[in-house]
C-alpha positions in Angstrom: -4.9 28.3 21.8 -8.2 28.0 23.7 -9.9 27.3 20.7 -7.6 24.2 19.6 -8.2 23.0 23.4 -11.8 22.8 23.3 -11.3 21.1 19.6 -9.0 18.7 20.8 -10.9 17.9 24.1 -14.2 17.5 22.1 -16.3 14.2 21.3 -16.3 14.7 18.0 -11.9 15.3 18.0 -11.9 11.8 19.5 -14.3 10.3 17.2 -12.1 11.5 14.0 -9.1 10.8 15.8 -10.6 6.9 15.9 -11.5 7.4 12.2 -8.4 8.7 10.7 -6.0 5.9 13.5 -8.5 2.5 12.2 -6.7 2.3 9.0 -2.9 2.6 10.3 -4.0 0.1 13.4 -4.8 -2.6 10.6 -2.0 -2.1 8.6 0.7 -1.3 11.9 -0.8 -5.4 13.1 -0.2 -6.1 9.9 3.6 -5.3 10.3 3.9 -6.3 13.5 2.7 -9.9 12.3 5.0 -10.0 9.4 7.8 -8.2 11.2 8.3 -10.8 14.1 7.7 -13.7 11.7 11.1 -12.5 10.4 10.1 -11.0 7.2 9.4 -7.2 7.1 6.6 -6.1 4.9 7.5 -3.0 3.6 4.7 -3.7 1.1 1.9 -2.6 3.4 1.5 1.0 1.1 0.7 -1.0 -2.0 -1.2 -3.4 -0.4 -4.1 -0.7 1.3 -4.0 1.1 -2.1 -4.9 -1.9 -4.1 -7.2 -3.4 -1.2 -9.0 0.0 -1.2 -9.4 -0.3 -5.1 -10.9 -3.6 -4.6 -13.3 -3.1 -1.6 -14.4 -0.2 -3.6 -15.2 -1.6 -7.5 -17.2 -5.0 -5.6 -19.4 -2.8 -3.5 -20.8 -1.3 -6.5 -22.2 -5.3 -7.2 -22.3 -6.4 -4.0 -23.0 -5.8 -0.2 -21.0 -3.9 1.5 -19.4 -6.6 3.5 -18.3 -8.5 0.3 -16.7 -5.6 -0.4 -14.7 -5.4 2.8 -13.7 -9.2 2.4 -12.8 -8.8 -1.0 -10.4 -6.1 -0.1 -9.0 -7.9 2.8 -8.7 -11.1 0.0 -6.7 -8.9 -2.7 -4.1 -7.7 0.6 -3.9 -11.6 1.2 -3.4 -12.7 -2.0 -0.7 -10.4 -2.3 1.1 -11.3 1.0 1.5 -14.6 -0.9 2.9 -13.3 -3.9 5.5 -12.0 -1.8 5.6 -14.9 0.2 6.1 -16.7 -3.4 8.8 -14.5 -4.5 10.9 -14.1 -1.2 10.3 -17.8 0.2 10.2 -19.7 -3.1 12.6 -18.0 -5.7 15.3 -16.5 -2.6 14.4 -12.7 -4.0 14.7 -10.5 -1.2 11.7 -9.3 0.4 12.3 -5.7 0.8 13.2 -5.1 -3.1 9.5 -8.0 -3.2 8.0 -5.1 -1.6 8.9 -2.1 -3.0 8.0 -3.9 -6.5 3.8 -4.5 -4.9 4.6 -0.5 -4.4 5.2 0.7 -7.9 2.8 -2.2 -8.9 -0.1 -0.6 -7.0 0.9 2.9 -7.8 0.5 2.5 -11.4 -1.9 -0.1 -11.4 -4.4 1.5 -9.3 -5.0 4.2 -11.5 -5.0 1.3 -15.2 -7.8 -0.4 -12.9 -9.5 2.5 -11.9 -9.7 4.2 -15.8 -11.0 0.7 -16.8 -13.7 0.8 -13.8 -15.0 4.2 -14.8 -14.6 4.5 -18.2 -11.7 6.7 -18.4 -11.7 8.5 -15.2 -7.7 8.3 -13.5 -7.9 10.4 -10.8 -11.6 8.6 -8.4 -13.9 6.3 -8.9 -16.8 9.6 -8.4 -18.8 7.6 -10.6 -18.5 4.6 -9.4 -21.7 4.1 -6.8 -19.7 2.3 -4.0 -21.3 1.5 -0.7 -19.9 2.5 2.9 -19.1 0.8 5.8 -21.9 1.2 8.5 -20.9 2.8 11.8 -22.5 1.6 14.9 -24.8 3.8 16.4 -26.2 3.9 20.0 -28.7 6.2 20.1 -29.0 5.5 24.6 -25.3 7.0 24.8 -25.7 10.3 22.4 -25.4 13.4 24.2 -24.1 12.0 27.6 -20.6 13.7 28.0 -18.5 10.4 28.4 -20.5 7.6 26.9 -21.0 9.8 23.4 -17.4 8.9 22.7 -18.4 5.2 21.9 -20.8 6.1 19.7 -20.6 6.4 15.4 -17.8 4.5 15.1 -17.3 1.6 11.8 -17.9 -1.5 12.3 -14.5 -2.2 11.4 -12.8 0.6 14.1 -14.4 -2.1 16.5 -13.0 -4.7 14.8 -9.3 -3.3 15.0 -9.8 -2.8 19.0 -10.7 -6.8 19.1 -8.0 -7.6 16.6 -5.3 -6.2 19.0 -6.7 -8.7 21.9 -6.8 -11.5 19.9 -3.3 -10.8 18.1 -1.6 -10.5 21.9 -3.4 -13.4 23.1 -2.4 -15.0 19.7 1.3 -14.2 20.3 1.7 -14.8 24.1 -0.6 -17.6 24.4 -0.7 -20.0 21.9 1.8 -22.5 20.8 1.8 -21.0 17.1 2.8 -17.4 18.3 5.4 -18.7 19.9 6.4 -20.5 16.9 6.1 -16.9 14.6 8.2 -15.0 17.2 10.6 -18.0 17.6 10.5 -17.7 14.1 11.8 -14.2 13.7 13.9 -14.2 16.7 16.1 -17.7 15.9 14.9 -19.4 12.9 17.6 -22.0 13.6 15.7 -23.5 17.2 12.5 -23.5 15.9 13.5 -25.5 12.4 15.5 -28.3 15.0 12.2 -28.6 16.6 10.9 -29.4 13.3 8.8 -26.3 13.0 8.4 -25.3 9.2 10.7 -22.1 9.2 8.9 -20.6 5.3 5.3 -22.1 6.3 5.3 -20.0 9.2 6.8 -16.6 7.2 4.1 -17.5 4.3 1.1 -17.4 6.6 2.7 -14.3 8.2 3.1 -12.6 5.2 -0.4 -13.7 3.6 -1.9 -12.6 7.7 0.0 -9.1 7.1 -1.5 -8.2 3.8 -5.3 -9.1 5.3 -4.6 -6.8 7.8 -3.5 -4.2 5.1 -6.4 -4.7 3.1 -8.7 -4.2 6.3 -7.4 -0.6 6.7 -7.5 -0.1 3.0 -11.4 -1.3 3.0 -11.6 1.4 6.0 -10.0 4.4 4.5 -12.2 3.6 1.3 -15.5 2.8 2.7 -15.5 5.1 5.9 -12.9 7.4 6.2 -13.9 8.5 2.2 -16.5 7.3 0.3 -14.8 5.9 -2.8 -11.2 5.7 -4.4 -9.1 8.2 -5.2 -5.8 8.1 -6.4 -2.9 7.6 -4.0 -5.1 8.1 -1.5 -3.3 6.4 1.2 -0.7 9.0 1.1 2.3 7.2 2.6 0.0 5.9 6.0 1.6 1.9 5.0 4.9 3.3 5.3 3.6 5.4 8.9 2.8 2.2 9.9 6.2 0.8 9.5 7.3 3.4 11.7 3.8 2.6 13.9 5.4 -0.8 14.4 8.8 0.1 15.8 7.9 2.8 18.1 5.1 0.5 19.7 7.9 -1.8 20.7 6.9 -4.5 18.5 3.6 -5.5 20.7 0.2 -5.5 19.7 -0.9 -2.8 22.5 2.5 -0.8 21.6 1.5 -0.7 18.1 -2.4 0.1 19.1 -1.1 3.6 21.1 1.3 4.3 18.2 -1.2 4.3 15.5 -3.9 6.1 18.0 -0.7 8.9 18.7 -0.6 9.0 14.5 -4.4 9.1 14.0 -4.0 12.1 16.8 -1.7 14.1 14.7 -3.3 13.3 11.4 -6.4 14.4 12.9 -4.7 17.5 14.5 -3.6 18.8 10.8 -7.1 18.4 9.3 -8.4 20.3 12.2 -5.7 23.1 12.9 -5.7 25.2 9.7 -9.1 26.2 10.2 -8.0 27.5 13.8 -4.7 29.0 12.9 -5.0 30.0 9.6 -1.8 31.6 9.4 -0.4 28.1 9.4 0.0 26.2 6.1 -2.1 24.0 5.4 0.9 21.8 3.7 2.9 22.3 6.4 0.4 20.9 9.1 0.2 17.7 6.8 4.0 17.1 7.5 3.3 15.9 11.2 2.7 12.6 11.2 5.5 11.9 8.7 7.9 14.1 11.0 6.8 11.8 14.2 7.4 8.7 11.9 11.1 9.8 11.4 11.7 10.8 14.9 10.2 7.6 15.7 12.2 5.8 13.7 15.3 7.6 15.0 14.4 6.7 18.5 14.2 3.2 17.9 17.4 2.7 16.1 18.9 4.3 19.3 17.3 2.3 21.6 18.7 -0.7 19.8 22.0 0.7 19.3 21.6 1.4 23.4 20.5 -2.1 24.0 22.9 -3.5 21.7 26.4 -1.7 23.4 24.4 -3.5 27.0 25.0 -6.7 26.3 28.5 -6.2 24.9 
């Protein structure tokens, strides 16, 4: 137990706890966007996978930030599609979303044997580029300070993302138009407020998002693409959204509390190795449940209040 404390209580815990909660921050704003625009993206899974894809195969030809763009472009693009789909032709957005699932599950892996020449399983020969992390040298090795060191570029970007998305929401005319939106579509279409406009550009906003934490897992987190490799963290993020009360600094703490325990199982079975390694993995999908369970009984609560 000792041992795990001076893990957990370390700079370098902290640091991979950042690394590992970047991806599910992006992709929890994402649903959060999405979510009080009335239209819940359930999407968010296919869309990091096939972002991640994408960042990856255009940083072999390009920059590394074309790469990130590009990724957060294919999430977009597939936002609309959905937005297309659920907004244009009435299909309903939940079976919208589970269909960019499959789709990215299957197509992933067709794109990725193209890429490489065969290969189904990573893009190892692929020569990718990496997301730089930010380095300052005048806080290394100062007890406190080291903790804001090494970080991506995009980890930084998340933390500024979550200002400007609450200052977005709560004070600007257009949030209130997205959450007016999701709350009572009816007031905001008598105002003469475009009801789909404003779910399209929440949906396309979402999948950005997405593909910004699929450029992270890809380009920081792991150095290239491997298959399934975002291992159910769109569907955490669902869960992300919910427990963090549907608010951009709710959502922030629940992704950093599901970074903590995804960090805790790569960690722990090299300090209890009596503990299986499988069975460590299982944490952060066990919180996502019992956060799930907790927030259909606080609106079960809520709702039997005002009856």
């Amino acid at each position: 137990m000792t041992d795990l404390l001076e893990v957990v209580f370390s700079a370098t815990f902290l640091i991979t706890v950042i690394r590992a909660s970047t991806p599910l921050l992006f992709a929890t704003l994402g649903g959060l966007i999405s979510d009080l625009g009335g239209a819940l993206n359930v999407a968010l899974e296919g869309m990091m996978l096939i972002a991640a894809l994408t960042a990856v195969v255009v940083s072999v030809y390009a920059p590394w930030y074309v790469g990130v763009v590009a990724g957060m472009g294919a999430g977009a693009a597939l936002g609309a599609i959905m937005a297309l789909f659920h907004l244009r032709y009435k299909a309903d957005v939940i079976l919208v979303g589970f269909a960019v699932n499959i789709l990215a599950a299957g197509g992933t892996v067709f794109a990725l044997s193209l890429a490489t020449g065969g290969d189904k399983g990573t893009s190892i020969n692929l020569q990718s580029k990496a997301i730089p992390s930010i380095d300052i040298p005048a806080f290394e090795g100062i007890p406190v300070l080291n903790f804001f060191t090494g970080h991506s570029a995009l980890s930084w970007l998340a933390a500024l993302s979550v200002a400007g998305i609450w200052y977005f929401l709560y004070r600007t005319p257009r949030g209130m138009w997205l959450r007016g939106v999701g709350e009572y579509p009816a007031a905001p279409e008598a105002a003469g407020i475009g009801v789909n406009a404003v779910r399209a550009w929440s949906l396309v906003a979402s999948g950005a998002l997405a593909g910004l934490g699929g450029a992270q897992l890809a380009m920081f987190n792991y150095i290239g693409f491997t298959r399934d490799m975002t291992a159910g963290r769109g569907f955490i993020a669902l869960g992300a959204v919910l427990l963090g009360a549907r608010h951009p600094v709710g959502a922030m703490l629940a992704a950093l509390l599901f970074g903590l325990f995804e960090a805790l199982s790569i960690v722990m079975p090299g300090i209890f190795s009596w503990i299986p390694g499988e069975l460590v993995q299982t944490i952060p999908f066990v919180v996502t449940l019992l956060a799930l369970i907790l927030f259909s009984y606080r609106t079960q609560r809520a709702e039997r209040t005002l009856s």
